[in-house]
C-alpha positions in Angstrom: 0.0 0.0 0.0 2.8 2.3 1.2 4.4 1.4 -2.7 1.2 1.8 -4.3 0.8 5.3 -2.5 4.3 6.8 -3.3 3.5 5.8 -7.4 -0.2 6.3 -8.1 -0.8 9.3 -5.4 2.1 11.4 -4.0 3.1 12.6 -7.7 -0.4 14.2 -7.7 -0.6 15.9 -4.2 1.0 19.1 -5.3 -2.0 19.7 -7.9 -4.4 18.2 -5.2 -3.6 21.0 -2.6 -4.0 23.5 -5.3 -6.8 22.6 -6.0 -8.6 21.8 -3.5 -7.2 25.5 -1.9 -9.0 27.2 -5.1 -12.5 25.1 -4.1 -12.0 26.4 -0.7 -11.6 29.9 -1.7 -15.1 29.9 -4.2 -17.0 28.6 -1.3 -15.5 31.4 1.4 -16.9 33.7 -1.4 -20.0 31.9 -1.2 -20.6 32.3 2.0 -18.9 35.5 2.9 -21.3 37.2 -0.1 -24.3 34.8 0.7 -24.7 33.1 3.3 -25.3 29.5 3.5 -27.9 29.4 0.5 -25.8 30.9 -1.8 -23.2 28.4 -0.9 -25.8 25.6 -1.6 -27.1 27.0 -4.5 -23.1 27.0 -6.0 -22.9 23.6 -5.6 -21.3 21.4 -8.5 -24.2 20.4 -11.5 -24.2 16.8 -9.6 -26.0 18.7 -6.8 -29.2 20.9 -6.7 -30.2 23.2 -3.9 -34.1 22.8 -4.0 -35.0 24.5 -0.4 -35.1 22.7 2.0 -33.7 19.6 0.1 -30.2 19.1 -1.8 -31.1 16.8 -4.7 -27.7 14.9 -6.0 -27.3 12.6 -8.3 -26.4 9.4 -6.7 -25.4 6.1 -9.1 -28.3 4.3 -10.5 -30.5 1.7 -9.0 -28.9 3.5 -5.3 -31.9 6.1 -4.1 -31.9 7.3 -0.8 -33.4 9.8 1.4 -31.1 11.2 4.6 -32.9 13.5 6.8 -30.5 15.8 8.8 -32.6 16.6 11.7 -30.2 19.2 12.9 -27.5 17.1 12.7 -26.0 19.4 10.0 -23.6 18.2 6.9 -20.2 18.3 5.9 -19.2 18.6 2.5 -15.8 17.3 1.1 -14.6 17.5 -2.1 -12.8 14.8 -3.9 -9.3 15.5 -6.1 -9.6 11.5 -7.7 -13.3 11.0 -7.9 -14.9 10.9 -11.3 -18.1 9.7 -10.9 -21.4 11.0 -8.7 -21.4 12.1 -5.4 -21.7 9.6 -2.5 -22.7 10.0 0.9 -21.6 8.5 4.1 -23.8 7.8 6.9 -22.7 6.4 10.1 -25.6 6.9 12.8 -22.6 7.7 15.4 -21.6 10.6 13.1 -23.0 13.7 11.3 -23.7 12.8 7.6 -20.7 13.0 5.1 -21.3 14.3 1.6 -18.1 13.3 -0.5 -18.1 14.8 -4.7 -15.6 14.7 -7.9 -14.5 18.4 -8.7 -14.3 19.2 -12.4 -11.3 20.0 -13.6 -10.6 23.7 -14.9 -9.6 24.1 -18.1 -5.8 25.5 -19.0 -5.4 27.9 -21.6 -3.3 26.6 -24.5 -0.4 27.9 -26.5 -2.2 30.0 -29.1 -4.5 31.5 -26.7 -2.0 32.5 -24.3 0.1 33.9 -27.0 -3.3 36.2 -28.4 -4.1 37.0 -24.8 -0.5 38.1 -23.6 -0.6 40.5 -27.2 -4.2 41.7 -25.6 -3.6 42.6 -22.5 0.5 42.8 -21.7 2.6 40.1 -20.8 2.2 40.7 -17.2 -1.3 41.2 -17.1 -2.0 37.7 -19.0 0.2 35.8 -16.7 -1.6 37.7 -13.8 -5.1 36.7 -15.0 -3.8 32.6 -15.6 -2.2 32.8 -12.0 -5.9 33.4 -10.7 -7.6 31.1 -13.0 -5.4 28.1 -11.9 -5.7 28.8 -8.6 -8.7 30.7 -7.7 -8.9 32.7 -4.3 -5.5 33.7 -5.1 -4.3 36.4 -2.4 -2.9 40.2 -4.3 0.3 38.9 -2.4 0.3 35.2 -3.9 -0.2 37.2 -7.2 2.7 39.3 -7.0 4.8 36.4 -6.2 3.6 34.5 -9.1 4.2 36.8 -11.7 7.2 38.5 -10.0 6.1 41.9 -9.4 5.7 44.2 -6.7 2.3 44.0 -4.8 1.2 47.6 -5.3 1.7 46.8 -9.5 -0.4 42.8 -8.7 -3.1 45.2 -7.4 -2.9 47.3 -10.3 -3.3 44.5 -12.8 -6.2 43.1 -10.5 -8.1 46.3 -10.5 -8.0 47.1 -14.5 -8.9 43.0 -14.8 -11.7 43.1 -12.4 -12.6 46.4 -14.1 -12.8 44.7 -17.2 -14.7 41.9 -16.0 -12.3 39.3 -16.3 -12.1 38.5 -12.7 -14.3 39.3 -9.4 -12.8 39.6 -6.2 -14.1 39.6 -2.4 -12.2 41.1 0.8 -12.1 38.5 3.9 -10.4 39.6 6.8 -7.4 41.8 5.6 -6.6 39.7 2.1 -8.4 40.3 -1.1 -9.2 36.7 -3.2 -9.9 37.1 -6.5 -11.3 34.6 -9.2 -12.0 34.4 -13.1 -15.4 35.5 -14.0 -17.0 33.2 -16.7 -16.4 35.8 -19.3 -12.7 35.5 -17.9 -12.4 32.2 -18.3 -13.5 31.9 -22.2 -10.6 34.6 -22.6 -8.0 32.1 -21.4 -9.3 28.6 -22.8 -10.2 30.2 -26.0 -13.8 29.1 -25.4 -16.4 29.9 -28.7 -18.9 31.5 -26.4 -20.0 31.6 -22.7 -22.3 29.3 -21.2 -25.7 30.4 -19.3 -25.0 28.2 -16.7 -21.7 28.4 -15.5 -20.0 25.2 -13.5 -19.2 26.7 -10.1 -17.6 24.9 -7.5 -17.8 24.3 -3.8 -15.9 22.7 -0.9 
């Protein structure tokens, strides 16, 4: 197991925090902006906030009805899942919720080349830094593309002005994340969807 850990898993771990750090962030938007039913109305297209029921989709043939009664839920994402969510119930414990997250798209060569033309080299690289880690910090942001933080706030504000990206003040940091049309800019995308995928931890 130990063997089979250090080949199939650890290689992936770096990705998997990452990751799961950006799913974090949406969902402190979530419910820093909304409350609780925004967060539950965000949920991933597996999982339907229908007051006062959240409808998933759960593998055929497996229907099931779990009833809270102010025991509360926790939600955990899953980095290796690929297929429906799955719930865990152990009548000792408060119910489990575990789900796949999509993966993001990554803007390819071409794009990047067109975008970094658009907007400045900088820029570009400022906007991908926050699209593949959203909830990145103005301070994470300046590290990442190597510039001072007052000029990573600069970049934020013109991109946010531009509606490229949104971003939301908790405590004393300032997370910022790709708006849809933001997202089409860096994957090249044909046209934006009405529904957008949106993610939660």
């Amino acid at each position: 197991m130990a063997g089979y850990c250090r080949a199939a898993l650890t290689p992936h771990w770096p990705a998997a925090d990452r990751t799961l750090a950006g799913e974090r962030a949406i969902a402190q938007r979530h419910l820093l902006t909304g409350g609780a039913e925004q967060m539950l109305a965000n949920l991933t297209p597996a999982m339907r906030w229908r007051p006062p029921v959240l409808e998933v989709d759960y593998p055929a043939g497996a229907g099931r009805e779990i009833h809270l009664r102010g025991h509360g839920l926790t939600l955990i994402p899953s980095y290796f899942g690929r297929a429906n969510p799955v719930a865990l119930v152990d009548p000792a414990l408060p119910p489990v919720l575990t789900y796949p997250i999509p993966r993001r798209a990554t803007p390819n060569a071409v794009v990047g080349n067109a975008l970094e033309a658009l907007l400045g080299r900088t820029r570009a690289e400022v906007l991908s830094c926050i699209a593949r880690v959203p909830g990145r910090t103005t301070s994470e942001l300046a590290r990442d593309a190597g510039v001072s933080v007052s000029t990573a706030s600069e970049h934020a504000h013109v991109l946010r002005q531009a509606k490229l990206i949104a971003s939301v003040r908790q405590a004393n940091l300032m997370l910022h994340h790709t708006t849809e049309l933001g997202t089409a800019l860096l994957t090249g995308s044909p046209h934006i969807e009405t529904h957008p995928r949106q993610l939660l931890v």
